[in-house]
N, C-alpha and C positions, 0 to 999 in steps of 0.2 A: 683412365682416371687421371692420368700424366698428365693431359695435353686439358682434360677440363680444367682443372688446378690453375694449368697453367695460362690456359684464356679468360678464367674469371678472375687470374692477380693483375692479366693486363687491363681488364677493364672495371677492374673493380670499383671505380668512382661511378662509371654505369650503373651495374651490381647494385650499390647503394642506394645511390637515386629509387632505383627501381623499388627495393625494398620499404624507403622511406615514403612513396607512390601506395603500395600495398597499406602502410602499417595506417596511416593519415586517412585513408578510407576508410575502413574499418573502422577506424576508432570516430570518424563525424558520422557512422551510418548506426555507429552502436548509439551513437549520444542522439540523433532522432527515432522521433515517436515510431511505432509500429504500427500504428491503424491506418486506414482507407481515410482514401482525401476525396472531399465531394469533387466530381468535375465541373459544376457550374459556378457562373461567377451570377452574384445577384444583388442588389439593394434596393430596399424597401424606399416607398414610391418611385422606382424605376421601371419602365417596360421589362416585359421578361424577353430577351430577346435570341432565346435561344430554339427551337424547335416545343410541339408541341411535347409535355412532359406527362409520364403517366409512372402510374406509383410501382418500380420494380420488385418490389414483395411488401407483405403487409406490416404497417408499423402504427405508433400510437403517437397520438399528435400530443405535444409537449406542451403544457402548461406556458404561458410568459413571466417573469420573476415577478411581473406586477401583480397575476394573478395569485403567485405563491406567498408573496409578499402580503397579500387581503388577507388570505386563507391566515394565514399563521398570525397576525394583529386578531383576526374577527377570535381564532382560537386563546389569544394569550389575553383579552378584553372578557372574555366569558368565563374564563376560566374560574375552577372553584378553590373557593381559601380551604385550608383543612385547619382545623384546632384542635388540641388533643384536652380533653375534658378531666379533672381530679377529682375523681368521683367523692374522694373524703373531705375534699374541702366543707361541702356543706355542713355536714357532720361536725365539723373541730368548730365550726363559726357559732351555731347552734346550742353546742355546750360551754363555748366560752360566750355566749348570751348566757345563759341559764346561771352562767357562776357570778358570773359581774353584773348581772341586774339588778338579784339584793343589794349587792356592794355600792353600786353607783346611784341607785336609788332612794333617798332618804323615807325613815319609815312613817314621818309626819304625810305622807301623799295618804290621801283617802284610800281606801282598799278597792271601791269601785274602778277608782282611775289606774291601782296600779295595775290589776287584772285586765284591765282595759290595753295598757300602754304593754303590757307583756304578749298580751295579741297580738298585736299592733306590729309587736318587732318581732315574732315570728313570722305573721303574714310576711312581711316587707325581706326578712329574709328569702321567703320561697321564692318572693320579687324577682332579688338579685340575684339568685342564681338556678333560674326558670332557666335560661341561657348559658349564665353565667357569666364571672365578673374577667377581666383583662388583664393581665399581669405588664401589661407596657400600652401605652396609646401606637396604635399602629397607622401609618396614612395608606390607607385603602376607602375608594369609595363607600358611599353610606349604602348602596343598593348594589353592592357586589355579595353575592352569596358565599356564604361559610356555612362546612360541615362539620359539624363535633363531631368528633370521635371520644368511643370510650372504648380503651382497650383494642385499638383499630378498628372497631366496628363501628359504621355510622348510626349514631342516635337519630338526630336531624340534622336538618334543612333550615338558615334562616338567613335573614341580610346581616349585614354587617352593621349597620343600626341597630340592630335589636340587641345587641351584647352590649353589657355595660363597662364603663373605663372607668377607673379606680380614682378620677378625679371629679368625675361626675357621680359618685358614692350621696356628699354631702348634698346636692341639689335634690338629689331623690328624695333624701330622709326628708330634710325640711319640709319639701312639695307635698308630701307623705302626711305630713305633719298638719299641717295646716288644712289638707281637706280633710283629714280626721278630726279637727278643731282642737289638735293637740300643743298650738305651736307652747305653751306657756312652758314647755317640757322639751322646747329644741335644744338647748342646751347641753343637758347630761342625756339624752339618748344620742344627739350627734356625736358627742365625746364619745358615749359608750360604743357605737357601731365605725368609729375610726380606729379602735382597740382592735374590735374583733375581726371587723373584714379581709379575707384573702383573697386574692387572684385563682381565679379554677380554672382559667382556660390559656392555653399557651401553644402560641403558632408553628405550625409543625411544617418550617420552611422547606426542609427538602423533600417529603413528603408530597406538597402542593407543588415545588417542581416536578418531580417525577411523575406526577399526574398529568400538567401540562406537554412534557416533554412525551409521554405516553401518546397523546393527543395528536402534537408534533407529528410523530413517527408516524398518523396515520392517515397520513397526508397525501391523498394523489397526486402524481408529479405529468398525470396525462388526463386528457380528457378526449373520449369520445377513439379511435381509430380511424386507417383508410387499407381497404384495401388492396391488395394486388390488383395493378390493371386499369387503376382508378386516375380517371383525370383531374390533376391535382393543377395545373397553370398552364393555360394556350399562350400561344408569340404572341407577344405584344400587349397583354395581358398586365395590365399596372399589378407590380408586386408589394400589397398592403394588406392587413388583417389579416383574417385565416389563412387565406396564403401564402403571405408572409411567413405563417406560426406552421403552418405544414410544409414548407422550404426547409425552414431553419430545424426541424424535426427531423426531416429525410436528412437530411447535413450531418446532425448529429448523430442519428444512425448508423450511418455511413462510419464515420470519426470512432464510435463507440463501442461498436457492435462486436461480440465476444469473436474473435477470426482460428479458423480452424487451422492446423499444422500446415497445410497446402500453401493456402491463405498467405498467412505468415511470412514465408519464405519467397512467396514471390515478391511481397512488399517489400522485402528485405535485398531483396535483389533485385525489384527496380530503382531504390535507392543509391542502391552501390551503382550502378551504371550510371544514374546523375549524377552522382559526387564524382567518380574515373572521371567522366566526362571534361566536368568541368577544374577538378584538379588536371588532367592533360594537361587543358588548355592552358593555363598558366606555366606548365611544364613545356610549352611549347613555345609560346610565349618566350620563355626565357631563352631556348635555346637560339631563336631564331633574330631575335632582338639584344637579348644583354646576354650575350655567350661567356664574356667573363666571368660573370655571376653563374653560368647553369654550370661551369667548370668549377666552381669553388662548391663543395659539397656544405661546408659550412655556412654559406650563405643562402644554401638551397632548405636548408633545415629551417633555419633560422625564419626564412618566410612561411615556410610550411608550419612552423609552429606558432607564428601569430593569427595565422589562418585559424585554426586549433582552437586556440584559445580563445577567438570573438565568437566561434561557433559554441563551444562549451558555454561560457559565459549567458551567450543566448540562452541556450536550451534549459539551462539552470532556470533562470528568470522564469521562462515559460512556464514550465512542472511547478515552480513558485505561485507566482500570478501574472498571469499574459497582460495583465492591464498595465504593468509594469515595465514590458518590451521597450519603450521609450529609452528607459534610465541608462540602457546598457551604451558606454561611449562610443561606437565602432566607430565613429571618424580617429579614433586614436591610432587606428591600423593604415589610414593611408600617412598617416602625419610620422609614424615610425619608419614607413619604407620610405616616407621622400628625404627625412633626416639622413641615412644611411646610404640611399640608392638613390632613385629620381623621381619627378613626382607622374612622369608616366607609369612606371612600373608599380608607383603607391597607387594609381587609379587602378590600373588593368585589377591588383590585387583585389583591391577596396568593391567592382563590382562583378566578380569573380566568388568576393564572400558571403552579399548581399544576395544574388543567384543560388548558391547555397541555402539561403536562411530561408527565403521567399514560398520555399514547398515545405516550410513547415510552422510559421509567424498566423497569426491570423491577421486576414484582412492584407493579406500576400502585396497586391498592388499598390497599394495603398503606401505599406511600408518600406516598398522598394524603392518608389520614386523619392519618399524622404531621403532615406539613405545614399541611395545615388545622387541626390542633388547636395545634400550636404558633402559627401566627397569631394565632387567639383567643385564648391565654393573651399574646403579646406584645400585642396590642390592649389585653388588660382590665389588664395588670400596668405597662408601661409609662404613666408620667404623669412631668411636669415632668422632660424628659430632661436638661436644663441640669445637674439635681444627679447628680454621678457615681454614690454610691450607688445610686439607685433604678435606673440600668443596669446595674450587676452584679447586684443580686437580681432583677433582671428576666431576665439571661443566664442567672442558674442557675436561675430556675423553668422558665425555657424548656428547657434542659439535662436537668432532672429528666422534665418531660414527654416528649421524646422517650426515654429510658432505660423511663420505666415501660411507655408505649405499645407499644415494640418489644419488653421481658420479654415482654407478653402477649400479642402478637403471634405471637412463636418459639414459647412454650408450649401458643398453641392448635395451632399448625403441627407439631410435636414430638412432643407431647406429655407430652415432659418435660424439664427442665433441664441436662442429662449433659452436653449436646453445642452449649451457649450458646456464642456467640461473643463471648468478653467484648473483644474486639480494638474490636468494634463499637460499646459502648459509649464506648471512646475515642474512636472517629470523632464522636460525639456532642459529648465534652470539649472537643474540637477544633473543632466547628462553634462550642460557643458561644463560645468566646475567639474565633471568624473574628467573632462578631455586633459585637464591640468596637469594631471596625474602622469601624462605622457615625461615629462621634463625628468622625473627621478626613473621613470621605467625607461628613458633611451640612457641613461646611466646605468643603468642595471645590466642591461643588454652588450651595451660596450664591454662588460666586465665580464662576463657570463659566455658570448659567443666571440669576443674579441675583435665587434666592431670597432669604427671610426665614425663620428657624426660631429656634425658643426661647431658642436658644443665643444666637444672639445679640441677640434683644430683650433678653435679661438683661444682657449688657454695655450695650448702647442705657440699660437703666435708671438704670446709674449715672451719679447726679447730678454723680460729680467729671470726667463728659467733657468735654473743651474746650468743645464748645457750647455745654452747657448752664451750665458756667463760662462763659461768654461773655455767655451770657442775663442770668446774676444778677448778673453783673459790671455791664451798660450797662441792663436792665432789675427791677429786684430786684424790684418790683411784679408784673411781669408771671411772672416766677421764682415769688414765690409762687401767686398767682393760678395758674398749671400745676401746681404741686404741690396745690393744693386737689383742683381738678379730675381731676387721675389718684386719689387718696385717694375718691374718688367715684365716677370711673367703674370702678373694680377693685372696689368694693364692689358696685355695680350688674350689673355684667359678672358675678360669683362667686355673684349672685344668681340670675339668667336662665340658664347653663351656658354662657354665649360665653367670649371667650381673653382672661381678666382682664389674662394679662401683655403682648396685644397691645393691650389698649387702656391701658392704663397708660403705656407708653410714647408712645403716639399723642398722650396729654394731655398729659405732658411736652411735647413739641417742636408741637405745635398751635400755639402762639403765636409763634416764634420771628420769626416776620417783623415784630415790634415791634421788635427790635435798631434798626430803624435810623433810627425816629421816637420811642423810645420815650415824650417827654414829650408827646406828642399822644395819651397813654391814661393816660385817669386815676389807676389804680391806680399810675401812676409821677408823678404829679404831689404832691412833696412837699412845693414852695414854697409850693403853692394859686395862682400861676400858672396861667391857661390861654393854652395859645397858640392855640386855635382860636377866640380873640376879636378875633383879630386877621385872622380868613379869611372866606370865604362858606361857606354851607353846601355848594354843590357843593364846593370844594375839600377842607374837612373832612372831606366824605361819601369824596372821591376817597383822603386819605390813611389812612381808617380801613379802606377796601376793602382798599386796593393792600397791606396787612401780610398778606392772603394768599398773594396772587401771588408778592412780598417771600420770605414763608416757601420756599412752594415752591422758587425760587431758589438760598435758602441751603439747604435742603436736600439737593436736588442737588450744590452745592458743596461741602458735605461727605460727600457719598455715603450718604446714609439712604437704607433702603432704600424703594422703592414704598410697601408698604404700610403705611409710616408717612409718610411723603409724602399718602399718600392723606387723612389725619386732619385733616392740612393745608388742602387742596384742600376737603374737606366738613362742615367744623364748623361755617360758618354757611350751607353751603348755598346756596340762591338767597335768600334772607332779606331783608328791609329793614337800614338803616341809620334805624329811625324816627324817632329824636330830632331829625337835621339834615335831615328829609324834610318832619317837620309846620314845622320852625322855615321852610324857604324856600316851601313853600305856603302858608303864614301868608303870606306876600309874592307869591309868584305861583300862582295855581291850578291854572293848565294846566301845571303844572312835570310833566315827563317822568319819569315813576315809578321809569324803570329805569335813569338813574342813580347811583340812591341803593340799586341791588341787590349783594349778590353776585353772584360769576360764576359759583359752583355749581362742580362737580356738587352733588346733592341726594346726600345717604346713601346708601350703598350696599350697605351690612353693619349685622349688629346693632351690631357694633361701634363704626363710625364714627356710626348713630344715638344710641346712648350717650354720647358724647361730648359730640355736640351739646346735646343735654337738659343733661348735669352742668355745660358751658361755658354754657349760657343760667342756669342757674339758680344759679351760685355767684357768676357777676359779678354778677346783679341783686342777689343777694342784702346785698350790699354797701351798697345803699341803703334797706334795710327801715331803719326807726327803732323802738325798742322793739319788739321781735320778741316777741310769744307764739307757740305752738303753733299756735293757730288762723289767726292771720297766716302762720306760715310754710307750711300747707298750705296754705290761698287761693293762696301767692303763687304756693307750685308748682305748683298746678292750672292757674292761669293761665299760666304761663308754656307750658307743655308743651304744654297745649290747642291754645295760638294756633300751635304749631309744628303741631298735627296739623293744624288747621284750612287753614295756607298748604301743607299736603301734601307738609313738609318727608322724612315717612317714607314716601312713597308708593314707592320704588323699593328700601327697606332688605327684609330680612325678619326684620321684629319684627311678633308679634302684638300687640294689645289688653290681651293677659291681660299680657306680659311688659313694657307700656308700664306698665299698672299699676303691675307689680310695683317697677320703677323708681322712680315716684311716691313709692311708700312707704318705699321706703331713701332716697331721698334728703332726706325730713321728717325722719325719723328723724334722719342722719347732721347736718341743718342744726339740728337740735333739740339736739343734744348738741353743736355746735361753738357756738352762743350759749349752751350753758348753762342751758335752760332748767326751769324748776322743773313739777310736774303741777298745774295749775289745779284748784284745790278751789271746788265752789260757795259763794257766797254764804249 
């Protein structure tokens, strides 16, 4: 139990890795669908061009939305109104005739005529509410049928014409009037039947929904079957009509079909071997290309969990509405690892996650080669994220790219324009204004997993930071001297293809651990003063070391991040302190070597190599006397040599050819900072 303990605390970053391998699967195989994926690939008016196809059990051919879409309009056009009838209205209208007809009538009318007119407004009553009258104008067709109801029971059957509207009351009576040869009497019997008329019938809306939606519900979603065995599309076979609709049935079947516990589980677990897979490969990937990175457990999570989240994010959409797959940004995921990392490893990512999505997206193809090609254009267009510009012409060449992709995509699918879904295009608009959204999320991230990104080495550069106001304030020497050195190494760096603006800053704050001795380095000694004549060489040696360690410190306390801390830590590497090492072996010979070293690390990036070179070669440089060109190359040969020689860049990865290349910018750069003229012979 001793010795397992104690080989999983040695490799426990392993361990981790491993764990976070397990948890990351799991958790993209929980977030995909469980059902069966059809194996063929097909589109309508396409050849079928797969082998002959026969129906592997029997299923029911599925409706088209165009058909469900008739059915449900020819249902919701037919559909019947319901009115619910007040059966007393008649009654109250009838007796309030019978009381206000003396009333309204003067008794000077002939007795013939009144008996006559008193008919007349009963008949005309039974008129209006034979049907019955309308308590509101409603807008429904005149030949749309309505049921009365009385008591829920249906009375009848009539149009919706045949019922009267409570403003068409007066037209009646008149009409009424006049073919009776009564008009001499329109007057008070019109008055008198605006008194009395009520509304008896009133639309019983949800009632007439619940019928329609009844109706709805009894809708076949299939027509017709095929059975097991049955030859549903030969090769070569244009894939249009019915079987097209019996493709896309068997598909759906496939996709839909209730799966038994068996079932299940092997779905589940041929997921997981695609997802292992291709998480590996990225795991491998890192190992064998950015090993600093699969070394740093926090940077290993930190991809794993943007992985995570473009998949989540998908899968959401989908279960939402797949027509929607568009909106979701995944170019935000190569444009966070090229910020952070580089934009190789933001591709490998970027189609590493799209591979992922591809077995469970619809129209798989389709949306891989989108997404893949928008990667590559965000890879090659996106540079110096810091400047906002160059993010929005980066968003909208991305934008443009998926628009042209998908025209030609639909067009060859189509095969003509008629029937474009320009909606789609917006979904497009819309992803790239989502990719915007990366600027505050690589801020996030920096805070949260304690990266470094462009963004902010460029705040880091400004010289008016406290610190580095602090620096030039207590050290102004050492203040320039950093500024030489970044003006050097951003030239050198710009030359090789490494992160000029990260090594730039690294030279800035490289030195900072002189703040606190600063007259014990020469470049700050203005009096001509030394105080190291007044020490031993080990203690000299001890205070010229310890502005490392010193650095690292404050830098921590001001919160820089790592890998500017790192510049810190490796600019002189494990190195001698020569000058105070020959002055006390001058005195003692067996003197102990390695007190007079740095404490290293040795280099570990082109980057931090860079540094060291342009910080070894701009102090020295200080003490050339009468510089020519030919001196200032010697001096750089030498100087650089002696570093390769102590294997100062044994651990960095710079080649020979880019140690070179260094060499020579840096002659150059020391050749035009003295000034110097071209030596003509003799």
């Amino acid at each position: 139990m001793k010795d397992f303990i104690n080989y999983f605390y040695r490799n426990h970053s392993l361990a981790y890795k491993v764990i976070l391998f397990i948890s990351a699967t799991f958790l993209i195989v929980y977030l995909f669908p469980k059902s069966g994926k059809f194996k063929y690939n097909f589109e309508r008016g396409k050849p079928w061009q797969s082998e002959n196809l026969y129906a592997p059990f029997d299923f029911a051919i599925k409706k088209t939305d165009e058909e469900i879409n008739a059915e449900k309009k020819n249902i919701t056009d037919n559909s019947l109104l319901y009115f619910n009838v007040d059966t007393t209205t008649k009654e109250r209208v009838v007796s309030g005739f019978n009381s206000k007809f003396k009333i309204e009538l003067p008794d000077s009318i002939i007795a013939s005529n009144k008996n006559k007119l008193f008919k007349f407004g009963l008949n005309l009553i039974n008129t209006l509410y034979a049907n019955g009258v309308l308590d509101e104008d409603y807008i429904f067709p005149d030949d749309k049928k309505v049921v009365l109801l009385e008591g829920r029971i249906e009375k009848q059957t009539v149009k919706y014409s045949e019922l009267i509207k409570q403003n068409h009351v007066k037209d009646i009576v008149e009409k009424a009037l006049t073919n009776e040869g009564l008009s001499e009497f329109q007057i008070p019997i019109t008055s008198l039947f605006f008194d009395i008329v009520e509304p008896s019938l009133t639309f019983d809306k949800t009632f007439t929904e619940k019928a329609v939606q009844n109706d709805l519900e009894k809708i076949s979603f299939t027509r017709g079957s095929v059975e097991k065995e049955t030859l549903i599309i030969s090769k070569g076979e244009v894939v249009e009509g019915d079987k097209y609709q019996k493709l896309k049935s068997l598909e759906s079947e496939y996709e839909s079909q209730i799966w038994t516990k068996s079932n299940y589980y092997w779905i589940v677990f041929a997921y997981t071997l695609l997802v292992s897979l291709a998480l590996l490969m990225l795991l491998l990937f890192l190992r064998k290309y950015r090993n600093d990175i699969f070394e740093n457990n926090t940077k290993v999570t930190f991809i794993f969990f943007n992985v995570f989240l473009m998949v989540f994010l998908t899968t959401l959409v989908i279960n939402y509405n797949s027509q929607y797959i568009y909106v979701v940004p995944l170019c935000i995921l190569p444009l966070v690892l090229k910020a952070f990392f580089d934009a190789r490893l933001g591709l490998f990512t970027h189609v590493i996650t799209v591979l992922l999505l591809g077995s469970i997206v619809p129209n798989s193809y389709e949306y891989m080669f989108l997404q893949i090609i928008a990667g590559i254009v965000t890879i090659l267009t996106v540079s110096e994220l810091y400047k906002r510009a160059n993010l929005f012409i980066s968003v909208g060449q991305i934008t443009l790219i998926y628009i042209i992709a998908y025209f030609a995509f639909f067009v060859i699918h189509e095969g003509s324009v008629d029937t474009l879904k320009w909606e789609t295009f917006g979904m497009f608009v819309l992803c790239g204004l989502a990719t915007l959204f990366v600027q505050p999320l690589i801020y996030a991230y920096e805070k949260i997993f304690g990266l470094v990104s462009d963004v902010s080495l460029l705040e880091l550069s400004d010289t008016n930071t406290k610190l580095l106001k602090e620096l030039s304030n207590k050290a102004p020497g050492t203040f320039h001297h950093s500024l030489n050195v970044a003006n050097l190494a951003e030239a050198s760096a710009n030359e090789i293809g490494a992160n000029a603006m990260l090594v730039r800053v690294g030279a800035l704050y490289h030195d900072i651990g002189k703040m606190l001795n600063p007259t014990y380095f020469t470049e700050n000694q203005s009096t001509g003063i030394n105080p190291h004549d007044e020490l031993s060489s080990k203690e000299s040696a001890k205070i010229i070391i310890d502005h490392v360690i010193n650095g690292i410190e404050i830098g921590k306390k001001y919160n820089l991040p790592d890998r500017v801390i790192d510049f810190i830590r490796t600019h002189h590497g494990t190195s001698l302190v020569y000058y105070f090492y020959k002055k006390e072996k001058d005195i003692d010979p067996l003197i102990d070597k390695r007190l007079f070293k740095y404490p290293g690390p040795k280099p570990f990036s082109k980057e931090t190599a860079i540094l060291m070179m342009c910080d070894s070669v701009e102090a020295a440089s200080k003490s050339l006397k009468e510089p020519t060109s030919t001196k200032i190359d010697a001096f750089v040969e030498n100087i650089i040599n002696k570093q390769m020689v102590d294997e100062q860049f044994l651990n960095a990865d710079i080649t020979f050819k880019e140690i070179q290349t260094i060499k020579k910018v840096l002659k150059r750069k020391l050749a035009n900072i003295y000034h110097l003229r071209i030596e003509y012979p003799e």
